[in-house]
ROVORO-978353 format. One record per residue (C-alpha): residue in three letters; x, y, z. Coordinates in pm, whole numbers, padded with zeros to 5 digits, always signed. Layout:
residues N
AlaXYZ
...
//
This chain:
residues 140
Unk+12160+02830+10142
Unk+12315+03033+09891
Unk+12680+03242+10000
Unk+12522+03586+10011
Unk+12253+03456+10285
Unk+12527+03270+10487
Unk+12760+03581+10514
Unk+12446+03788+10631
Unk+12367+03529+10898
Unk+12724+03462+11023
Unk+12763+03835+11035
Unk+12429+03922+11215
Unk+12536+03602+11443
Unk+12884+03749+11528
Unk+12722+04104+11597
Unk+12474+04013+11837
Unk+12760+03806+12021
Unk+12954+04071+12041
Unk+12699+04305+12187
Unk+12613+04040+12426
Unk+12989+04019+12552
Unk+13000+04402+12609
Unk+12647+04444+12766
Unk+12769+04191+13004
Unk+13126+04383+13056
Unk+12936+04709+13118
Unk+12691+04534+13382
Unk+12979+04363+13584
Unk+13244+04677+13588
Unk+13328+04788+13956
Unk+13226+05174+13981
Unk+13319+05296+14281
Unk+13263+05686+14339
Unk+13564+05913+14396
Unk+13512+06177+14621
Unk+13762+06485+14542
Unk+13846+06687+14833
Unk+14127+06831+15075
Unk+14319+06835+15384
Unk+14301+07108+15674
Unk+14557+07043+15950
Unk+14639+06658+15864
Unk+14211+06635+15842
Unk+13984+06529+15619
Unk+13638+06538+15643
Unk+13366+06368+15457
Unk+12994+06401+15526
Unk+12814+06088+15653
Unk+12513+06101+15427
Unk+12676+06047+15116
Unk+12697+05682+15211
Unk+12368+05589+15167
Unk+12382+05204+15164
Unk+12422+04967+15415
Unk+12768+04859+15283
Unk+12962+05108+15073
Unk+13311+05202+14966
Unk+13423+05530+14809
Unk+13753+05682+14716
Unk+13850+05964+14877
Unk+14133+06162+14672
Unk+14265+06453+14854
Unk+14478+06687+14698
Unk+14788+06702+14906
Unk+14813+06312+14908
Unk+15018+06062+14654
Unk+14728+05807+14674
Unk+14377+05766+14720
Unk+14173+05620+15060
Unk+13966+05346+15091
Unk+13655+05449+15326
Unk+13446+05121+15400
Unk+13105+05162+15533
Unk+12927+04836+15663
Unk+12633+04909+15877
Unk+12730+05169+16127
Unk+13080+05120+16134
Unk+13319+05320+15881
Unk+13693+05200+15812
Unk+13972+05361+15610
Unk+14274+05267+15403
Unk+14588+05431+15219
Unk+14568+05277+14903
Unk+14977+05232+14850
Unk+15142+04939+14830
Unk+15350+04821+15072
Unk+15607+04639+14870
Unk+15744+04944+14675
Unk+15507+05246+14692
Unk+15285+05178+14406
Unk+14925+05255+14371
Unk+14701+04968+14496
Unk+14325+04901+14335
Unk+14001+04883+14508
Unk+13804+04527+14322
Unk+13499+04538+14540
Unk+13599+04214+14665
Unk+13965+04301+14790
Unk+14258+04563+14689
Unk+14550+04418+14456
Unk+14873+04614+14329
Unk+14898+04560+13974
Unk+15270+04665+13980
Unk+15402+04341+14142
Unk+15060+04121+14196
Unk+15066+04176+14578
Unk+14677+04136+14706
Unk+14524+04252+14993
Unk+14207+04203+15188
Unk+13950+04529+15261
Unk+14103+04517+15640
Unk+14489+04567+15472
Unk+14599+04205+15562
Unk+14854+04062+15295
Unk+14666+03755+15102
Unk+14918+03736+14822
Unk+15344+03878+14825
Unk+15580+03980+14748
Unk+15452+04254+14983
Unk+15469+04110+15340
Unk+15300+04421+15541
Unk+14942+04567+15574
Unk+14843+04810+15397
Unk+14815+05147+15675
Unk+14523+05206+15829
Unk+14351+05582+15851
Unk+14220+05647+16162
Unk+13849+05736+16166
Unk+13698+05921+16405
Unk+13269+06040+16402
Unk+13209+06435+16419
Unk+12811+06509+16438
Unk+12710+06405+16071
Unk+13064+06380+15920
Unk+13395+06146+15909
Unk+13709+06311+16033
Unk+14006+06101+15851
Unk+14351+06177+16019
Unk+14635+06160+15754
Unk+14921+06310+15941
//
């Protein structure tokens, strides 16, 4: 094999690795949808049917608040949680599998419970309550 062919086929070779490698990145990214919306007398409500699947989590940013909420949806039952971290106010990230503060490395589970410090509380709980066909999120 002569050089010319051997740089074509190492190059062609590296290229379709590297498309590979991000086709796979693409497929296993966590998109979770962010719902935009605000508060009316410490309220927030979200309507029931845009959780379609069985088990679901969106992001509910409201516009009077610091940091998002975690609603959960897993069969019938919806839970909620202020994404701030509990060790020293920063932002906390939904994984799909659990919530983790990349500030510090404090993880959480999707109920709130502390799994890894230096944060040593839950993360707070929304309360949830069911109004005909739509969440009703108490922040204050």
């Amino acid at each position: 094999m002569n050089r010319r062919k051997f740089i074509e086929q190492t190059c062609l070779a590296c290229m379709a690795t590297t498309a590979g490698i991000s086709l796979f990145g693409i497929g296993a990214c966590n998109t979770t949808q962010v719902l935009k919306t605000s508060s009316t007398n410490g309220n927030v409500l979200i309507d029931k049917a845009s959780f379609l699947a069985e088990k679901e989590a969106k992001l509910i940013r409201v516009a009077d608040l610091e940091h998002d909420i975690l609603v959960l949806k897993e069969g019938d039952s919806f839970s909620a949680i202020y994404l701030q971290c509990t060790h020293q106010n920063n932002p906390v990230n939904y994984t799909g599998s659990g919530i983790v503060c990349n500030a510090h490395g404090s993880q959480f589970g999707l109920n709130g419970e502390v799994k890894t410090g230096p944060a040593s509380i839950p993360l707070k709980k929304i309360p949830i309550s069911h109004q005909n066909n739509q969440l009703s999120l108490t922040i204050k």
